[in-house]
C-alpha positions as CSV (number, residue, x, y, z in Angstrom):
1,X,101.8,124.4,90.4
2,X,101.0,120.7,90.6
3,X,98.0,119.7,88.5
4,X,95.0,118.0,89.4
5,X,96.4,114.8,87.8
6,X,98.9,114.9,90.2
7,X,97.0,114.5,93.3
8,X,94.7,111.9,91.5
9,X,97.8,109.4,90.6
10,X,99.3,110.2,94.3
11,X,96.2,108.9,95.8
12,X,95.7,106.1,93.7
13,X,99.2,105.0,94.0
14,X,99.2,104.9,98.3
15,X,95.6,103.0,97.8
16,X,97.4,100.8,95.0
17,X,100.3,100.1,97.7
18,X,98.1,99.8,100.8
19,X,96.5,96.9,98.8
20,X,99.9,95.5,98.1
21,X,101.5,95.7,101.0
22,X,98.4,94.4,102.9
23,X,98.6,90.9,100.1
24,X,102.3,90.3,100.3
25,X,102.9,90.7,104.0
26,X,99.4,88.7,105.2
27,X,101.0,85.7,102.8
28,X,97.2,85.6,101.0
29,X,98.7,83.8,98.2
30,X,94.6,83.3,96.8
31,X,94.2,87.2,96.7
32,X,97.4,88.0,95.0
33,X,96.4,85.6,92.6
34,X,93.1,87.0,92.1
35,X,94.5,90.6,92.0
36,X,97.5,89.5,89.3
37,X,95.2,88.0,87.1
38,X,92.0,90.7,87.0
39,X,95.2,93.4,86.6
40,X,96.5,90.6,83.4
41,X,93.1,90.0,82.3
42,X,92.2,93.6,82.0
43,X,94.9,94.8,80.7
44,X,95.1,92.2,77.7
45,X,91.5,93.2,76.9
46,X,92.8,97.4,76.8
47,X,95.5,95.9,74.0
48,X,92.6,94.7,72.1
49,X,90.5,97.4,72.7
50,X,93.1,99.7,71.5
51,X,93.4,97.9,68.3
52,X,90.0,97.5,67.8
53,X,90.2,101.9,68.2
54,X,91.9,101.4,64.8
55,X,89.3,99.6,63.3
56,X,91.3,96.7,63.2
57,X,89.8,93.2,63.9
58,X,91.0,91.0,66.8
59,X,89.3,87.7,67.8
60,X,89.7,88.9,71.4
61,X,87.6,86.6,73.3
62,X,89.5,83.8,71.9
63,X,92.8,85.7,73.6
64,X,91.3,86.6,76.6
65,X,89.9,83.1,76.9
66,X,93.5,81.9,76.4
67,X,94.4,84.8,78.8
68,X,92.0,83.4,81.7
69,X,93.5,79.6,81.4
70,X,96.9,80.7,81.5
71,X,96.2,82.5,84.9
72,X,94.2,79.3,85.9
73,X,97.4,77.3,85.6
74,X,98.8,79.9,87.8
75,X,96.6,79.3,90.2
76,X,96.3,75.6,90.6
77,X,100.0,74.7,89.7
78,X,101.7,77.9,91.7
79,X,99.1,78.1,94.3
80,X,97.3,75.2,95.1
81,X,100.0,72.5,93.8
82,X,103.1,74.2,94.4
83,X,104.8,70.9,94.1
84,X,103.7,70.4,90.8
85,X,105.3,73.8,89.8
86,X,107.7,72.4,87.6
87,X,104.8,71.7,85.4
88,X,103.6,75.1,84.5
89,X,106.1,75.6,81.5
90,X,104.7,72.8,79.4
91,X,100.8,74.0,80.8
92,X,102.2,77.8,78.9
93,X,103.0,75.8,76.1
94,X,99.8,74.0,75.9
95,X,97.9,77.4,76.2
96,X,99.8,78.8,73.4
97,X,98.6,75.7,71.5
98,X,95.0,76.0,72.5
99,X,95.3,79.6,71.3
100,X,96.5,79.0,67.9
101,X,94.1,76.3,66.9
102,X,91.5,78.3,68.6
103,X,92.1,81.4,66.1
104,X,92.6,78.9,62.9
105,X,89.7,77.5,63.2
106,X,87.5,80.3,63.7
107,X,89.2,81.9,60.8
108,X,88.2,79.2,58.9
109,X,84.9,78.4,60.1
110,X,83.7,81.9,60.3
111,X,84.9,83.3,57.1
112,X,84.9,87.6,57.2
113,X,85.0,89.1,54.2
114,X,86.6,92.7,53.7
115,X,89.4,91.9,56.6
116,X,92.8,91.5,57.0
117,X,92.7,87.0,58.7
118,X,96.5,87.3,59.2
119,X,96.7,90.6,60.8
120,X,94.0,89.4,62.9
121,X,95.6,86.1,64.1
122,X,98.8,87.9,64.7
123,X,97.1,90.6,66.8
124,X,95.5,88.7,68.9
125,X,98.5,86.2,69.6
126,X,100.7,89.2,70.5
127,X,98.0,90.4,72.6
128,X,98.1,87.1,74.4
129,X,102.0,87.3,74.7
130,X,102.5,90.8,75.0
131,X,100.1,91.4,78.5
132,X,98.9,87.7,80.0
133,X,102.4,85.5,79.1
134,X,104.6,88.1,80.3
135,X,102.7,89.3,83.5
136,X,102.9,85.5,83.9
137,X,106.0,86.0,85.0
138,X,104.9,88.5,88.2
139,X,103.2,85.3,89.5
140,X,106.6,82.6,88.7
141,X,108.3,85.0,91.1
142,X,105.5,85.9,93.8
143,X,105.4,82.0,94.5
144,X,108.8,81.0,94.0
145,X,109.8,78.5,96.3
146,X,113.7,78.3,97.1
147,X,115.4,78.1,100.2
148,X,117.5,81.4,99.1
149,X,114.3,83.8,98.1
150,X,111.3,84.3,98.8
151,X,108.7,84.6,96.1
152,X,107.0,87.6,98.4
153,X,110.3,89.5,98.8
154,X,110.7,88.8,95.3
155,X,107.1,90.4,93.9
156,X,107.8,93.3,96.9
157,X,111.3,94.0,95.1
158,X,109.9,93.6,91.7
159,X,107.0,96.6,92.4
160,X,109.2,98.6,94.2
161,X,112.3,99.2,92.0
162,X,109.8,98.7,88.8
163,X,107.1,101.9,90.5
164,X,110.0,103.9,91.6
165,X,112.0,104.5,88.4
166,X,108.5,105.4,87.2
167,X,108.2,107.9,90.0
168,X,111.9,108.7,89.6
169,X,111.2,109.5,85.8
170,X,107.9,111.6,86.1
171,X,109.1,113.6,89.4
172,X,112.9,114.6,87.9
173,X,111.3,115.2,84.7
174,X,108.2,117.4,86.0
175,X,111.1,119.1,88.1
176,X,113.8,119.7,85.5
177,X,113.0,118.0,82.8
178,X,114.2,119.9,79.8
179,X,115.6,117.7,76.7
180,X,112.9,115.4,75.0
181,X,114.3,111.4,74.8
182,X,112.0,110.5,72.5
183,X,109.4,112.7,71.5
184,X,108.0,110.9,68.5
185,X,106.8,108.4,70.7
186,X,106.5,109.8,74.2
187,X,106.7,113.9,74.2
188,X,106.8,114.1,77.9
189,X,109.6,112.0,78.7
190,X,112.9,113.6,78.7
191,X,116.8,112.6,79.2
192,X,116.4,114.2,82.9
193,X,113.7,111.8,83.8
194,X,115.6,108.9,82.4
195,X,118.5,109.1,84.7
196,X,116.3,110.2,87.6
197,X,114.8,107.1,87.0
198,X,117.9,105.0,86.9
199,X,118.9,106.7,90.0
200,X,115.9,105.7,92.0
201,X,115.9,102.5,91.2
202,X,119.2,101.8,92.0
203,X,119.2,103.7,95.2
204,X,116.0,101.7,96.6
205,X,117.4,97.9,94.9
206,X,120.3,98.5,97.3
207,X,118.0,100.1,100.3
208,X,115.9,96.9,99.7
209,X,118.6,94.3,99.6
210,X,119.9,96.3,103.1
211,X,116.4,96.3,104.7
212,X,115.5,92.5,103.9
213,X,118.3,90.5,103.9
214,X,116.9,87.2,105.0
215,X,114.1,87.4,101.9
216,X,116.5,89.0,99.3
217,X,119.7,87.2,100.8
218,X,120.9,86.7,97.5
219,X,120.8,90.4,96.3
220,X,123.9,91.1,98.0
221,X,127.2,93.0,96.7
222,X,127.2,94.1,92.7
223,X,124.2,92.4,92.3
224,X,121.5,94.8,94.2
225,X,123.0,97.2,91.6
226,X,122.6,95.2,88.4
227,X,119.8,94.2,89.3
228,X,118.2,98.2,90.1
229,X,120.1,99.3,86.6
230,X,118.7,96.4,84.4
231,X,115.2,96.5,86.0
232,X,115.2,100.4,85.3
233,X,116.4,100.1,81.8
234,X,113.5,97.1,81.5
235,X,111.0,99.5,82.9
236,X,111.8,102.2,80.7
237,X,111.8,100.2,77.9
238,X,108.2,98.5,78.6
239,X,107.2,102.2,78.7
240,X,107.8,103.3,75.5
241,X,106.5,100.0,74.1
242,X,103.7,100.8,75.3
243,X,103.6,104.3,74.3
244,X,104.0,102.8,70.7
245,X,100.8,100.9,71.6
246,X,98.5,103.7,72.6
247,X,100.4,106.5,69.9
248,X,99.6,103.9,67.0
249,X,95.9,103.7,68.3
250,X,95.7,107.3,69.0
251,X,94.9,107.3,72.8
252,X,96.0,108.9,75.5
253,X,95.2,106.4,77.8
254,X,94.8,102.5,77.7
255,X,91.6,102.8,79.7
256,X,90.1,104.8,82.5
257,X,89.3,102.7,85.4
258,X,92.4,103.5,87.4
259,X,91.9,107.4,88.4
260,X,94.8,109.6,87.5
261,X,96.8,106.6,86.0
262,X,94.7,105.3,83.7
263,X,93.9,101.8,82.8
264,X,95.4,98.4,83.9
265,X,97.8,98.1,81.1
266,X,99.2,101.9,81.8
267,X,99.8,100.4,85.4
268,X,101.7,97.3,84.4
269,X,102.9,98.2,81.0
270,X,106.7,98.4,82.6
271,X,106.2,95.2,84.6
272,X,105.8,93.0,81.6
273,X,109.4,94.1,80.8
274,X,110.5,94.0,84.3
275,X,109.2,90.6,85.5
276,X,111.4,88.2,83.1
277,X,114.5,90.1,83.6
278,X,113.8,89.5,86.9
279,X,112.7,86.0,86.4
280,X,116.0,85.1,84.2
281,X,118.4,86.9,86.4
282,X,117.7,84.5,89.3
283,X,117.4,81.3,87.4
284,X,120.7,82.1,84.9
285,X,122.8,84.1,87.4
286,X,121.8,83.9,91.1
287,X,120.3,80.6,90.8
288,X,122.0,78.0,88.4
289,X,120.9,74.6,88.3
């Protein structure tokens, strides 16, 4: 019998892709960009949260600050300047600056006895890389401008085949899941749900490749299958990480504001792997300078 949790995620997810669908296809590049960067935001803040759950100290408005100008330079250099995109890389790097000095000096200026400064500063750096750097990358494709892609096609691909080795997983392993993958870290997931998982996302890379094939013109031949098997593997793989995350902290759940997923970072935890595979397949393999 299906659980109450069930119906709870199903509903949330057609609401989550209603939302989705209705961004990408009205071309509202403003409220994508607003959506992304709440969903980064929110997400970094959960990683802090859950570190904070161990009684560990992060300086997290100092990351979340950092957090919050990186998606600014989304916004004005992606949306707003588009042709000054080719500046954004050195505006990352100048974020990652601001957030280093930020954390030195209020480890020096603010001295807290009876903590641990290094394993604060780290913390709340990989915070900063781990959620807002890497869901970065979400927004480098959504406003990709190339006369081969199209940075909507490219964010509608990127859900699609990232969400569906999810669903893949959880549906083949509810169904016949019955030898644990790694059950030290994540007890529910099993070898069943891993190839289910590889199997959807393969199946709909191709299917979407077939159904757009002005937006994903490139995704043609082998490469609508590399791409669905390296995205899945990502996905999985930014999973488990953050299992780690919330198994180390003790929580089920990152958060609670998303009913029957749970919190923003449980929604794009497989994303942040996803996205720069993505990202670097196009610029290394389908689009060489």
């Amino acid at each position: 019998m299906v659980n109450t949790n069930f119906w709870w995620r199903f509903g949330t997810s057609l609401a989550l892709w209603a939302v989705v669908f209705g961004l990408i296809f009205s071309g509202w590049n403003f409220g994508s960009w607003v959506v992304l960067t709440l969903f980064g935001l929110a997400a970094q803040w959960e990683f802090y949260r859950a570190q904070e759950e161990k009684h560990l100290r992060v300086y997290k408005h100092n990351g979340i600050f950092c957090g919050l100008l990186l998606f600014l330079g989304v916004g004005y250099f992606l949306v707003l300047r588009p042709e000054q995109a080719g500046n954004f890389g050195l505006f990352q790097e100048l974020t990652f600056v601001v957030l280093i000095i930020s954390v030195l000096i209020r480890l020096v200026l603010v001295p807290e006895p009876n903590s641990t400064p290094i394993l604060t500063v780290a913390l709340t750096v990989f915070g900063f890389f781990y959620v807002s750097y890497l869901f970065s990358f979400a927004a480098l494709l959504s406003y990709s401008i190339h006369a081969e892609v199209e940075g909507r096609f490219l964010l509608l691909y990127l859900l699609i085949v990232t969400k569906f080795t999810d669903m893949g997983a959880y549906l083949t392993g509810m169904l016949i899941g019955r030898h644990k993958m790694i059950p030290h870290i994540s007890p529910k997931k099993t070898w069943e749900g891993f190839v289910g998982g590889l199997v959807f996302a393969i199946t709909v890379s191709v299917a979407l490749a077939y159904l757009f094939p002005n937006g994903l013109k490139l995704f043609h031949s082998y490469h609508a299958y590399a791409l669905g098997l390296l995205l899945a593997l990502a996905s999985v793989v930014g999973d488990l990480a953050e299992s780690v995350v919330k198994r180390d902290a003790h929580i089920k759940d990152s958060g609670k504001s998303i009913p029957g997923i749970g919190g923003a970072l449980d929604l794009i935890d497989s994303l942040l792997f996803t996205a720069p595979v993505l990202y670097f397949y196009l610029k290394f393999i389908l689009l060489p300078p």
